[in-house]
N, CA, C and O of each residue as an XYZ file, in Angstrom:
296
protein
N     -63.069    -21.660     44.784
C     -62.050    -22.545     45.299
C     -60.668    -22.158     44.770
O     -59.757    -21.816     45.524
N     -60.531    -22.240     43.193
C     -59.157    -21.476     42.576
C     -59.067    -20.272     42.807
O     -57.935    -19.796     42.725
N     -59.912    -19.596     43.078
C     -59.808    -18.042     42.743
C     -59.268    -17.618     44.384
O     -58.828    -16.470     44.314
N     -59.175    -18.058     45.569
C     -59.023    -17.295     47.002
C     -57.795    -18.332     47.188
O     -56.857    -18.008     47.916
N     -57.810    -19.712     46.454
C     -56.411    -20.044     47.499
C     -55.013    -19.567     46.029
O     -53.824    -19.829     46.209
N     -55.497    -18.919     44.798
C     -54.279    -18.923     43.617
C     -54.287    -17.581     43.932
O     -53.213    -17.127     43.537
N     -55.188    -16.406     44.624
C     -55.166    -15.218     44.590
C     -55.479    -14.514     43.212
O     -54.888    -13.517     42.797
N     -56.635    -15.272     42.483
C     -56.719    -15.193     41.002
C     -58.154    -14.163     40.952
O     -59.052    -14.450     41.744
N     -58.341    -13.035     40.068
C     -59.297    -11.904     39.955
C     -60.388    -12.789     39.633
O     -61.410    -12.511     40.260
N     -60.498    -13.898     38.743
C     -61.729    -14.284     38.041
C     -61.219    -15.782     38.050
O     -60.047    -16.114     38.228
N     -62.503    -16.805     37.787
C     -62.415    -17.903     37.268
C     -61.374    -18.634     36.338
O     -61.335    -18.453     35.121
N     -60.584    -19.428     36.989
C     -59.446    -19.675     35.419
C     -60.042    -20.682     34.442
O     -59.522    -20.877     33.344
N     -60.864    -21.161     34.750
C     -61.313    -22.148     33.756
C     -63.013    -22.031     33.300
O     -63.863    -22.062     34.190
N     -63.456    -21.880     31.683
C     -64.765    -21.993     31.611
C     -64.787    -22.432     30.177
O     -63.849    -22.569     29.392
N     -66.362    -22.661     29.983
C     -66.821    -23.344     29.091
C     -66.307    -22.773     27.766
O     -65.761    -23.436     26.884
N     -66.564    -21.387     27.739
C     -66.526    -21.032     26.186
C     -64.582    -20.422     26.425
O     -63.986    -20.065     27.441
N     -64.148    -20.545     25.040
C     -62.846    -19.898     25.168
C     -62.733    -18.238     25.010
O     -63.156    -17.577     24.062
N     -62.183    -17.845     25.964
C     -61.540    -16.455     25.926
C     -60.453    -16.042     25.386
O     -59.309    -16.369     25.704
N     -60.913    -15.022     24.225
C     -59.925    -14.753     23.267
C     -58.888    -13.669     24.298
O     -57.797    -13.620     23.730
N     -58.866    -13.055     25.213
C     -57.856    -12.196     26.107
C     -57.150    -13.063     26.570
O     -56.290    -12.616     27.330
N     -57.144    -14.982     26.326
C     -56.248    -15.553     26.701
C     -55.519    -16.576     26.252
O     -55.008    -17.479     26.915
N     -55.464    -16.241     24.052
C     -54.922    -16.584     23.220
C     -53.181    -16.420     23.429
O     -52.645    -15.362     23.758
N     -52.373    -17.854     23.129
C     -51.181    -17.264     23.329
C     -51.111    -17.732     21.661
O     -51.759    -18.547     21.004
N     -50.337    -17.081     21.433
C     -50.263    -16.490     19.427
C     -49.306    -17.459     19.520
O     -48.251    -17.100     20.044
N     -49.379    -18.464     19.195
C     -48.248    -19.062     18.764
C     -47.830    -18.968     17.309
O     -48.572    -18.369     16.531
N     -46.273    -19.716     16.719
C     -46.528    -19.072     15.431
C     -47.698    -19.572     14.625
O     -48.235    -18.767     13.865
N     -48.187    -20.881     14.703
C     -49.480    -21.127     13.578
C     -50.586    -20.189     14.324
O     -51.393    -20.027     13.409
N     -51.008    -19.602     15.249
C     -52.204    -19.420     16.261
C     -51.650    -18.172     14.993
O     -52.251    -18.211     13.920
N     -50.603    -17.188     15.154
C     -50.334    -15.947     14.806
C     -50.662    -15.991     13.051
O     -51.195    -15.063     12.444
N     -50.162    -17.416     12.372
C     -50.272    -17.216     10.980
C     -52.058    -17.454     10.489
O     -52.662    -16.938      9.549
N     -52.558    -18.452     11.559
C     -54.323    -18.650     11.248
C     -54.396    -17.040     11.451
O     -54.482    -16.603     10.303
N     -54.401    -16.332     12.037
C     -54.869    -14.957     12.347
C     -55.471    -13.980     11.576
O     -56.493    -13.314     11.409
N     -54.138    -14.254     11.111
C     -53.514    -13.328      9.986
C     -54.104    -14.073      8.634
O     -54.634    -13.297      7.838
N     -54.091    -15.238      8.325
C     -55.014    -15.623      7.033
C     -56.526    -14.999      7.451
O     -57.159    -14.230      6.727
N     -56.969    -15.484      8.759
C     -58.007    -14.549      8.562
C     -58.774    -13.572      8.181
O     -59.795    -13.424      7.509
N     -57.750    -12.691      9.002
C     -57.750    -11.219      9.441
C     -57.625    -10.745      7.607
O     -58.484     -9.951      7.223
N     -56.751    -11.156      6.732
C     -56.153    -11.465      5.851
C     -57.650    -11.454      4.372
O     -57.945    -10.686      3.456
N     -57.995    -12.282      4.709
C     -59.307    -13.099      3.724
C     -60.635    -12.365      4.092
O     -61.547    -12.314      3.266
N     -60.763    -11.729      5.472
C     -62.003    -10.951      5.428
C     -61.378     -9.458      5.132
O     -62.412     -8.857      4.838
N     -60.628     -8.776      5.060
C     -60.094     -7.595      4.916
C     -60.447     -7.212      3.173
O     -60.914     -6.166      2.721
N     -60.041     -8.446      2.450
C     -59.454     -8.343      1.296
C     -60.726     -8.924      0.735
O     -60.593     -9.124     -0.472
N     -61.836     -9.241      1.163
C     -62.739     -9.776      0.657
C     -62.521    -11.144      0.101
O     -62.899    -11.312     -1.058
N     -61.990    -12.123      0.710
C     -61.070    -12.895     -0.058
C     -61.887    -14.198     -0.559
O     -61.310    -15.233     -0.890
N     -63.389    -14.027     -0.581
C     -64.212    -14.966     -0.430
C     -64.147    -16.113      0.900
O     -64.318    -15.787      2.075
N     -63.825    -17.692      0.360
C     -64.645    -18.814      1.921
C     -63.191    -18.714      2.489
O     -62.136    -18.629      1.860
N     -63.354    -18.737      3.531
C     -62.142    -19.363      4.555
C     -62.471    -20.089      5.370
O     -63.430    -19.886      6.114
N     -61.598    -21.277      5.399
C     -62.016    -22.183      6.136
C     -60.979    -22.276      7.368
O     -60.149    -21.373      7.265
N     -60.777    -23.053      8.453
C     -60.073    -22.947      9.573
C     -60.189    -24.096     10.047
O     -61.081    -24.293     10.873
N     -59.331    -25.143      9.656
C     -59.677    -26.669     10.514
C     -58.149    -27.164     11.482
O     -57.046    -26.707     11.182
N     -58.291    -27.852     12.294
C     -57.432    -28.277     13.314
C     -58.046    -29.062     13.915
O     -59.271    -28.948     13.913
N     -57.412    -30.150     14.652
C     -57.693    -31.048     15.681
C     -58.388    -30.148     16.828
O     -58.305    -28.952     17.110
N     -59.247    -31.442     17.473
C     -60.095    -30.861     19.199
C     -58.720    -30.094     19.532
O     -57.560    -30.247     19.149
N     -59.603    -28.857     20.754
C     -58.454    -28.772     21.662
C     -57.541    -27.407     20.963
O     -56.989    -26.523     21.618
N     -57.564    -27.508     19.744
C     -55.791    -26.135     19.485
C     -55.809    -25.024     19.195
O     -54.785    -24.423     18.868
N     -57.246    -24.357     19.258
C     -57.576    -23.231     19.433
C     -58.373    -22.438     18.725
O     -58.497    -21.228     18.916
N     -59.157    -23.344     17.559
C     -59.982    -22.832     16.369
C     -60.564    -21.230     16.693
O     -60.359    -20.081     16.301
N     -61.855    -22.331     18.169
C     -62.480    -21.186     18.477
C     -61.949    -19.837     18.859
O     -62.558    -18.811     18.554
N     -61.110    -19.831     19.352
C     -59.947    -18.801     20.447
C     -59.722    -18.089     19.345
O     -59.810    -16.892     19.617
N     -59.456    -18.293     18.150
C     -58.847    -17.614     17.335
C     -59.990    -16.719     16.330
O     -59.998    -15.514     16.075
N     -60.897    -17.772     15.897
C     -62.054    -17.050     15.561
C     -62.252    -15.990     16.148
O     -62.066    -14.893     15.621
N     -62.792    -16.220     17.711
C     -63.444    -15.127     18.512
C     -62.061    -14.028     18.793
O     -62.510    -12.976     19.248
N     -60.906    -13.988     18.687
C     -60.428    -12.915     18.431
C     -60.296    -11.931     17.183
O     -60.499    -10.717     17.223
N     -59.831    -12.846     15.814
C     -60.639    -12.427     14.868
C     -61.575    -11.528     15.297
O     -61.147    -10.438     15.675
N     -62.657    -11.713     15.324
C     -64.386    -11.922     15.424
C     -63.910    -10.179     16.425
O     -64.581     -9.191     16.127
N     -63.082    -10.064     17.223
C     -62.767     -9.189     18.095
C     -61.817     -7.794     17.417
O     -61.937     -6.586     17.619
N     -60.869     -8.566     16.561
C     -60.089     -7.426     16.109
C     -61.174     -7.077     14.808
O     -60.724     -6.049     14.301
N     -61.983     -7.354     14.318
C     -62.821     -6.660     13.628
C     -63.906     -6.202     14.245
O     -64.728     -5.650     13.514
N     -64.169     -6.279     15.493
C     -65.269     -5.851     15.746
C     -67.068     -6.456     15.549
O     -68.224     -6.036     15.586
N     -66.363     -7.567     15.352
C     -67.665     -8.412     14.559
C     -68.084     -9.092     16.265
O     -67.274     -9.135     17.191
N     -69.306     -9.494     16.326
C     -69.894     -9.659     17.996
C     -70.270    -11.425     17.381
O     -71.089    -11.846     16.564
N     -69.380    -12.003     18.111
C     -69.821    -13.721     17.592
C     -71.476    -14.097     18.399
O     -72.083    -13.739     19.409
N     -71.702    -15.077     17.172
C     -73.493    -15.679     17.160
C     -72.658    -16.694     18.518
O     -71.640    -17.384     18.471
N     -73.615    -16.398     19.652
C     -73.364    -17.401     20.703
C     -74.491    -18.661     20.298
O     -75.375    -18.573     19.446
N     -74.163    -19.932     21.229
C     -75.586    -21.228     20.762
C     -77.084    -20.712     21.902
O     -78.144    -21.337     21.849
């Protein structure tokens, strides 16, 4: 229905979040980077909390992407 009348390649909306459609904001860019940050450096626990909704997962699974790590689906 979205995809033939928006002229859109794929589905715009689904269940799990797609990290190819993270916009980095500056906290999205600074969680990242603590990440990216704390597993690099061995930095022991990191934790990542935020309200429903602001992008935990999105950010994980890019994480999870710029290392190369393949996320545990449910």
């Amino acid at each position: 229905m979205y995809t033939s009348f928006f002229g859109l390649a794929e589905k715009p909306f689904a269940i799990t979040p797609d990290p190819r459609y993270l916009y980095l904001s500056e906290r999205h860019a600074e969680a990242l980077a603590h990440l990216l940050y704390g597993i690099n450096e061995s930095g022991g626990f990191i934790q990542l909390t935020g309200e429903v909704g602001t992008g935990k997962t999105t950010v994980v699974r890019t994480c999870c992407r710029a290392c190369r790590i393949t996320p545990m689906s449910r």
